[in-house]
C-alpha positions in Angstrom: 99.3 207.3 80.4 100.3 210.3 81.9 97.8 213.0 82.2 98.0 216.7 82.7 95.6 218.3 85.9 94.3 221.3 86.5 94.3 223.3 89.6 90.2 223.6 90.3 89.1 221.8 93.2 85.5 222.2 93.8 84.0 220.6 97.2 80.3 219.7 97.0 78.7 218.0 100.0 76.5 214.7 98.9 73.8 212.8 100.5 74.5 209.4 101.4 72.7 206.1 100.2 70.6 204.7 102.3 72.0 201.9 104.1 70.9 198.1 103.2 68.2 196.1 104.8 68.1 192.2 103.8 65.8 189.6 105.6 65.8 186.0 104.7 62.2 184.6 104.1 61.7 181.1 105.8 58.9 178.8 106.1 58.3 175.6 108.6 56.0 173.0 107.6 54.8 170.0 109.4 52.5 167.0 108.8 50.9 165.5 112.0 51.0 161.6 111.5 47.8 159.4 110.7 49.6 155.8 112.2 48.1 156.4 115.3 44.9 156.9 116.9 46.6 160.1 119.1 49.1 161.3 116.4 47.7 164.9 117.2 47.6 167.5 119.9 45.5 169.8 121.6 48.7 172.0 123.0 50.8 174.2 121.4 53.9 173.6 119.8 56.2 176.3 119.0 59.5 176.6 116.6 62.5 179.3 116.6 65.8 179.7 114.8 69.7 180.0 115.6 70.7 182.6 113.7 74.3 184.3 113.7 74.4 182.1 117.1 71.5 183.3 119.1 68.1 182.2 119.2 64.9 184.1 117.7 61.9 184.4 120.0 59.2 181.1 119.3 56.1 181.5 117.4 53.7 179.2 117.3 53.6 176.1 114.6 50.9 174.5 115.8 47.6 175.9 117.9 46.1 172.4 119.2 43.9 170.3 116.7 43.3 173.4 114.4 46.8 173.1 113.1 48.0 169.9 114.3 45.8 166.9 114.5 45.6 163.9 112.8 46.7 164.4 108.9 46.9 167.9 109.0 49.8 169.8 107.8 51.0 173.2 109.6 53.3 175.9 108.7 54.8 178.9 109.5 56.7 181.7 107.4 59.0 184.3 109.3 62.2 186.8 108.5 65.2 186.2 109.8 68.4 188.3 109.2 70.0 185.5 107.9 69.7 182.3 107.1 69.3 179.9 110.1 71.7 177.1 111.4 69.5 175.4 113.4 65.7 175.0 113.7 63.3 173.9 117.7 60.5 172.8 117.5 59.1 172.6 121.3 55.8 170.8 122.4 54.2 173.2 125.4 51.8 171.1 127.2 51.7 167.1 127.8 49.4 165.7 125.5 52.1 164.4 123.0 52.4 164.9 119.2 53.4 162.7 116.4 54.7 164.2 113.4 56.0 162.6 110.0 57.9 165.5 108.5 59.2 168.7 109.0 60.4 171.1 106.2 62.5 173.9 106.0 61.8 176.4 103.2 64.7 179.4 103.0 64.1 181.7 100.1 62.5 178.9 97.7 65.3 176.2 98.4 63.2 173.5 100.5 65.3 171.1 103.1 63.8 168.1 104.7 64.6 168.3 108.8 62.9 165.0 109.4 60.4 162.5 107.8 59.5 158.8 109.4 57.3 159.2 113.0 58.6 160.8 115.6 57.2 162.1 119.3 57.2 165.1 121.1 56.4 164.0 124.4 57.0 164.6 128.1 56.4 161.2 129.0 59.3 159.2 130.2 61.7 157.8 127.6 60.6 160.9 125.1 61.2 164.1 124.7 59.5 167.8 124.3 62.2 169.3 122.3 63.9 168.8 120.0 66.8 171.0 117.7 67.6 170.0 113.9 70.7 171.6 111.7 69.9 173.2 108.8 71.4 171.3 105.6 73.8 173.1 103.8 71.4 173.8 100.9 69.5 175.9 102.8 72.1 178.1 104.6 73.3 179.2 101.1 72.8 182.7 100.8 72.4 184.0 97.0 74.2 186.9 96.2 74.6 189.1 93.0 76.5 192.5 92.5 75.6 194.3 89.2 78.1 197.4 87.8 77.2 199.8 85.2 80.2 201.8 83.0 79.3 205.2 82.7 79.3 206.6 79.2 80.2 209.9 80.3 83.8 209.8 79.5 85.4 208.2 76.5 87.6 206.2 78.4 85.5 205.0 80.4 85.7 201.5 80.0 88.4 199.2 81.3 90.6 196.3 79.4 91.6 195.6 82.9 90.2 192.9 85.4 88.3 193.6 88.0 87.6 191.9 91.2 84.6 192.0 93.9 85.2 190.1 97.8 82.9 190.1 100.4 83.2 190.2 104.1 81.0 187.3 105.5 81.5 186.6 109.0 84.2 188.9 110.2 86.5 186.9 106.7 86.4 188.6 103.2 86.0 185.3 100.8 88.1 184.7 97.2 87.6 187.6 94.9 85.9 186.9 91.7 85.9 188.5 88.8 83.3 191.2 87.9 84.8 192.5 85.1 86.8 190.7 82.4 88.3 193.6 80.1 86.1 195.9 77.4 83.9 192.5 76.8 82.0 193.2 80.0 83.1 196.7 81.4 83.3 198.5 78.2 81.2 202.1 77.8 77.6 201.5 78.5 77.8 197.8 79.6 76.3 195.6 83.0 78.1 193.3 84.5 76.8 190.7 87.5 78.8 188.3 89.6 76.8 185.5 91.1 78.0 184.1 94.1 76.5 181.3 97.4 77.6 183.1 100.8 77.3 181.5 104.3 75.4 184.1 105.6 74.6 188.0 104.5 78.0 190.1 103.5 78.4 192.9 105.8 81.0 194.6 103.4 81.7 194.5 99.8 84.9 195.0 98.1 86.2 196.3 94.7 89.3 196.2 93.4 91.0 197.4 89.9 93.6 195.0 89.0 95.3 197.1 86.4 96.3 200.5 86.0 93.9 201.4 83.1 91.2 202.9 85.1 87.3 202.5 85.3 84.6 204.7 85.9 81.5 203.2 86.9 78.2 205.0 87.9 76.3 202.3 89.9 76.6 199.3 91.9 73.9 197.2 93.2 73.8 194.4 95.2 71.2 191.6 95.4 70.6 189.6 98.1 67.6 186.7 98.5 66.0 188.7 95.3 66.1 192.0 97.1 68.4 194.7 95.4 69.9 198.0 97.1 72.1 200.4 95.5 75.7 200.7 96.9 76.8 203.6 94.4 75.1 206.0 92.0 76.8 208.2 90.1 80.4 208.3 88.2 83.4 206.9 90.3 86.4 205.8 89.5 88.8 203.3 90.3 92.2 204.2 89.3 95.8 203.8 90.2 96.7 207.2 89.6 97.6 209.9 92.5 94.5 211.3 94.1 92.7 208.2 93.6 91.9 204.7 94.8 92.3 200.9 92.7 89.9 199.2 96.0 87.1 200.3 97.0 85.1 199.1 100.0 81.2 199.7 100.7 79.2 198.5 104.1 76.3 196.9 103.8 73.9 197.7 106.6 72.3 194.0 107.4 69.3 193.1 108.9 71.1 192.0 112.1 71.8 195.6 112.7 68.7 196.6 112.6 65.0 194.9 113.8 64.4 192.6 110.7 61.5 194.0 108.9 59.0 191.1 109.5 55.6 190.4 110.8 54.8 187.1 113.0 53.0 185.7 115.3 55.5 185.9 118.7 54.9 183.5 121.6 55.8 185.2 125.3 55.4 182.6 127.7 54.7 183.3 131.3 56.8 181.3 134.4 53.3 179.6 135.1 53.2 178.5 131.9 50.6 181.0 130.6 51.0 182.2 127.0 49.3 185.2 124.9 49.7 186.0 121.2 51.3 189.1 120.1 51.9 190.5 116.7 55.1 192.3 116.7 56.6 194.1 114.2 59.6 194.9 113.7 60.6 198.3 111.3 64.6 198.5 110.4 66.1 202.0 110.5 67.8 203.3 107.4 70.3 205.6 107.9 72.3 208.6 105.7 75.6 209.9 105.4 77.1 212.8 104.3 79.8 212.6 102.3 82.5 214.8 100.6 83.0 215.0 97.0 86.2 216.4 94.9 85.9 217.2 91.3 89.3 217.1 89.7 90.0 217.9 86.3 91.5 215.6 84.2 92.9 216.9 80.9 89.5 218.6 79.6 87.2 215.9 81.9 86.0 216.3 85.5 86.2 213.0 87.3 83.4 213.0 89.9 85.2 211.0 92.8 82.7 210.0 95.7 85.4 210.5 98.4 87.6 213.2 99.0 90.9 212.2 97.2 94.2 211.7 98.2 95.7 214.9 96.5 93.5 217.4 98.8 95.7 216.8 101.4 
């Protein structure tokens, strides 16, 4: 439907959302072996993570016979900025270490990495490390966006589809549907898409299938049980002139920042000489300015978030 504008154009300059911060919380646990008189071990053995193809530094999983002798179980919990591919464990010294299972906990979801006896050793015919991939299971990464309609407007709500993609990877994935008509982006109503990624989405998009447009006032995404806000405040998506039917949002990660985690870091010297250190790491958040248009449409302003097309 064709609608008459008016000529006011007011500019407003806006403060940006602060950008999103996700870290993936993960937990290694082992059980030292009671089939053998020297199952455990007075050295240290250390674990670290591939993630988004490079390695995290190691922290200590076990700290001799405290954590790691006979019967005794061990575990560590970390952040990562994603969820890991591959998990080392790394025995330090030469007094070997027999373990009967190692678990890998990511956000809940536990994943067994080994069970039966098994050696970390430096005598000949073993080995002192050893690297396991991650089951699919546990590289799952569990994401939900949430939209609100505004009620501000009476046509506010959409009969159309819409669709939400994400960018995982440097690849945007299928779009699914977030909105299915009035029944779930009608005036007043939340809608949520659930969806598994392979790692955490850099970018989300949205995209108005129809012409019948939709004004929303906030979208959030959740990611491992954490939520930030992408969008606050009316915004449509439209297919009219001066307005946009996709919209795309970045999603600051914790691989762009330090993840926001506290451990126990291992920095081991040439001669073999380690220390403890506890490191943490703060991410940055950063703001944006942007610039707002406010275009009247028939006898309702339509707040748009960006400046639209018709300013030029």
């Amino acid at each position: 439907m064709a609608i008459a504008r008016f000529g006011l154009l007011m500019v407003a300059l806006l403060g940006g959302a602060d950008a999103c911060s996700f870290v993936v919380p993960v937990t290694l646990t082992s059980h030292t072996s009671d089939h053998h008189r020297y199952a455990g071990t007075n050295d240290n053995v250390t674990v670290s993570y591939e993630v988004n193809g490079s390695w995290t530094s190691p922290a200590y999983l076990c700290t001799g016979y405290e954590t790691c002798d006979n019967d005794k179980t061990a575990n560590i919990s970390t952040s990562l900025a994603s969820a890991p591919t591959k998990v080392k464990v790394h025995l330090l010294g030469d007094n070997g270490w027999l373990y009967d299972s190692l678990t890998l906990t990511v956000y809940g979801e536990k994943c067994s990495l080994a069970t039966g006896d098994s050696w970390l050793d430096t005598d000949p015919g073993y080995v002192s490390v050893k690297t396991f991939d991650v089951p699919t299971t546990c590289r799952k990464v569990p994401v939900t966006l949430t939209s609100h309609t505004s009620d501000h407007h009476r046509y506010a709500g959409t009969n159309e589809a819409v669709t939400v993609s994400y960018e995982v990877d440097g690849s945007w994935t299928s779009p699914a549907l977030l909105c299915t008509g009035y029944e779930t982006c009608d005036n007043d109503k939340t809608a949520t898409i659930s969806t598994p990624l392979a790692s955490v989405p850099t970018k989300v998009k949205v995209h108005l299938l129809g012409d019948n447009g939709w004004l929303y006032d906030s979208l959030t995404l959740t990611v491992y049980g954490e939520s930030c806000s992408l969008a606050t405040g009316d915004s449509w998506l439209d297919t009219e002139p001066g307005y946009v039917s996709t919209k795309i949002f970045d999603v600051r990660s914790a691989s762009d920042f330090s993840a926001v985690t506290s451990t126990n870091l291992l920095m081991v010297s040439s001669s073999g000489v380690s220390m403890m250190a506890l490191l943490t790491f703060v991410g940055a958040f950063s703001s944006v300015a942007a610039v707002a248009c406010i275009v009247h449409k028939a006898v309702f302003r339509r707040s748009v978030q960006q400046a639209p097309l018709l300013l030029g």
